[in-house]
N, C-alpha and C positions, 0 to 999 in steps of 0.2 A: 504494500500500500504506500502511495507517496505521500508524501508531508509536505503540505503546504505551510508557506512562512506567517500568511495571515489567513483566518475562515472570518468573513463579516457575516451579520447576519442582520436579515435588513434591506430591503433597497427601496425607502425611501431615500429621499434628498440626501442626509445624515450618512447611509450605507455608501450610496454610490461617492459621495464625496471621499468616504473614508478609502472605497475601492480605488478612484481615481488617484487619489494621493500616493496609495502605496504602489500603484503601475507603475506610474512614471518618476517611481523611485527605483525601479526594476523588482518589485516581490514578488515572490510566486504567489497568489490571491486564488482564492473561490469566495463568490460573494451569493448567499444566500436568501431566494425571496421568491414575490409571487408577480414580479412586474414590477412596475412604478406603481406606486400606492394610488387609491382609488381618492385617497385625501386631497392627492395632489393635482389628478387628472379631471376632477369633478370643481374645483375650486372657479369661481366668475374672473376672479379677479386676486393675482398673487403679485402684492407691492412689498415683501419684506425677506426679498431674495437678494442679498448683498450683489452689486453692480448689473438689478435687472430691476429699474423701479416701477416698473408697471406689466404683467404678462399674463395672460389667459392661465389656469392649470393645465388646459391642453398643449397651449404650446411650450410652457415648461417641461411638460411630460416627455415630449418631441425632443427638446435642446437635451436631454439627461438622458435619452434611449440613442440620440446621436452620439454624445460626447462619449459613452460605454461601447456603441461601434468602432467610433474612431479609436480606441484607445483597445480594440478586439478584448474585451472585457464581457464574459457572458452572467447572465442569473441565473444560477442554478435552482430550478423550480423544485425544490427538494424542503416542506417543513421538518425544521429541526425539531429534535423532540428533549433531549437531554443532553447536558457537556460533561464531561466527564474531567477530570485533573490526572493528569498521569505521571507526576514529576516535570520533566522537561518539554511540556509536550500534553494538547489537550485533542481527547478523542469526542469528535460530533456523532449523536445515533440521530438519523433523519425517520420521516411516518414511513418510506419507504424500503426501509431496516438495511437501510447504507451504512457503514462507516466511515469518516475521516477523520483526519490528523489534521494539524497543525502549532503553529508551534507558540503563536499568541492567536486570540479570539477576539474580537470590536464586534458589540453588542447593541446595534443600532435598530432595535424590532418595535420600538415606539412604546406607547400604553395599549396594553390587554384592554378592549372595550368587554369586555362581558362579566356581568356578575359573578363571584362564587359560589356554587351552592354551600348552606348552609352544612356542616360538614366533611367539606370537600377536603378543607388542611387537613383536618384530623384525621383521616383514612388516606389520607396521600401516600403511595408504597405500602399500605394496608386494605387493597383492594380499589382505589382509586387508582387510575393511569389515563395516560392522554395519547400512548397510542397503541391501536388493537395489534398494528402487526410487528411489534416486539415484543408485546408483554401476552398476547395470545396462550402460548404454550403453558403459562403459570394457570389455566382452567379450563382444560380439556374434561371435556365430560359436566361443566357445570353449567350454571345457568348467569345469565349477565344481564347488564342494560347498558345502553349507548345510548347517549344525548350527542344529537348528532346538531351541529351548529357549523358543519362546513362541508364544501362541495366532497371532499376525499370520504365523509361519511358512510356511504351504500356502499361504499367499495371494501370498507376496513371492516362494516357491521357482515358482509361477505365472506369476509375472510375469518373473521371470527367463527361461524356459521359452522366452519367445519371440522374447529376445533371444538367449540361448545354444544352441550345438547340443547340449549334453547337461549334465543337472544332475543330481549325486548331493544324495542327502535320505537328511540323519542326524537322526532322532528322537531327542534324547538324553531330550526327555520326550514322554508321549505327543499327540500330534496329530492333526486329521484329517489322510488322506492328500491331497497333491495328486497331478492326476490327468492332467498333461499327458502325451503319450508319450514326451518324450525328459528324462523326469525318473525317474530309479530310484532307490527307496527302499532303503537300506542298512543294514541292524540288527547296525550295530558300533560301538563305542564309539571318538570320537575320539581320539586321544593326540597326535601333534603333528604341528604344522606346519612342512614345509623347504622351501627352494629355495636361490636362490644372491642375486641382485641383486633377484630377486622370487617370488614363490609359484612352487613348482614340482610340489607333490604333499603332500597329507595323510596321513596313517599313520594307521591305524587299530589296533585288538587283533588283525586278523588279516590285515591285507594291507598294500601300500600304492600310495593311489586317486593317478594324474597329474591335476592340475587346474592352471587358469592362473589362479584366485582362490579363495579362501574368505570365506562371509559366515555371518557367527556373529550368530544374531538373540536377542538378551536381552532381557527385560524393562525390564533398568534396564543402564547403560552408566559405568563408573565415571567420575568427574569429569576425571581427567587423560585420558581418550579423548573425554571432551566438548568439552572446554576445552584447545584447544591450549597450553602453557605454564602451565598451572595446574601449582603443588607442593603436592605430599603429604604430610601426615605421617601413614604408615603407612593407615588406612582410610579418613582422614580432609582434608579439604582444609587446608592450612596458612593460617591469615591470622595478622595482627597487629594492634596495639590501633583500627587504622583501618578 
């Protein structure tokens, strides 16, 4: 496996600045994401772009998919799912059970927009996970729920499917259906997560489902569930003058 000298993750504005930086420093880079952010492309009117005082998010989008051509700089369409520390050297697992190396990490993924369930920390690595096809293998033969909150959703409640004997699928937005048979689709709204020493059943607004895991698939995964031992101050990751 090669070892990249920088993995960003990230490409908004933040990411790709940080990608271009270290190009045309000559670093060996993979930079991590899903496009140019939907923040940036959907904006009317973007005036607080250092040396561009007035520009559509569209044509921002354009000059920052440009300047990453020009500089043959791709985004790796790969969500990250956890970072690992390894001494000299940090290993990336992605949703689609890649590995990579490298050798420092720049952590440009913005703010997680979506609530926690109630729960959620507390069974985090006790039956909570955020992605089915790494952590699949740990419940073979059991029963699950997935709150599916992104497009990669049907794909992963799928793949579970056949490791699990029965998987509930909570749309909390919309998706296609997956279509395995021992996957049922459930149109209630999560609220929280209990058990005892690990998952033991989701609650929903109108019942509550027995599961021996939940996997909650997001888009973006906030830093302190990426990054074991990362602190926060409030949205944001804490550093200091180093």
């Amino acid at each position: 496996m090669s070892r990249f000298d920088i993995a960003i993750i990230g490409s908004g504005p933040a990411g790709i600045s940080a990608a271009v930086t270290a190009k045309v420093r000559n670093k060996n880079i993979i930079l991590f994401g899903n496009g140019i952010s939907e923040k940036v492309t959907k904006a009317h009117s973007v005036r607080n772009y250092t040396g561009i005082p007035d520009i559509s998010g569209t044509q921002l989008s354009a000059a920052l998919n440009s300047h990453l051509a020009a500089l043959d700089i791709e985004i790796t369409a790969e969500r990250v799912t956890a970072v690992y520390s390894n001494g000299d050297y940090f290993a990336l697992q992605t949703a689609a059970d890649n590995m990579y190396e490298a050798s420092c990490v720049i952590v440009a993924a913005g703010n997680a927009q979506s609530r926690h369930l109630a729960g959620e920390n507390e069974f985090l690595g006790r039956g909570v996970s955020y992605c089915a096809t790494c952590d699949a293998f740990f419940y073979k033969g059991k029963t699950v729920a997935v709150i599916a909150e992104n497009g990669e959703a049907p794909h992963e409640a799928e793949f579970l499917a056949e490791t699990c004997e029965k998987v509930y699928y909570l749309p909390v937005k919309e998706t296609a259906k997956p279509m395995a048979e021992n996957i049922e689709t459930v149109d209630e709204k999560p609220i929280e997560i209990i058990g005892g020493s690990k998952v033991a059943a989701l609650i929903t607004d109108k019942r509550e489902i027995k599961v021996d895991g939940v996997f909650i698939l997001r888009d973006s995964i906030s830093p302190d569930r990426l990054i074991a031992g990362i602190e926060m101050n409030g949205a944001h990751i804490k550093v200091d003058i180093n």
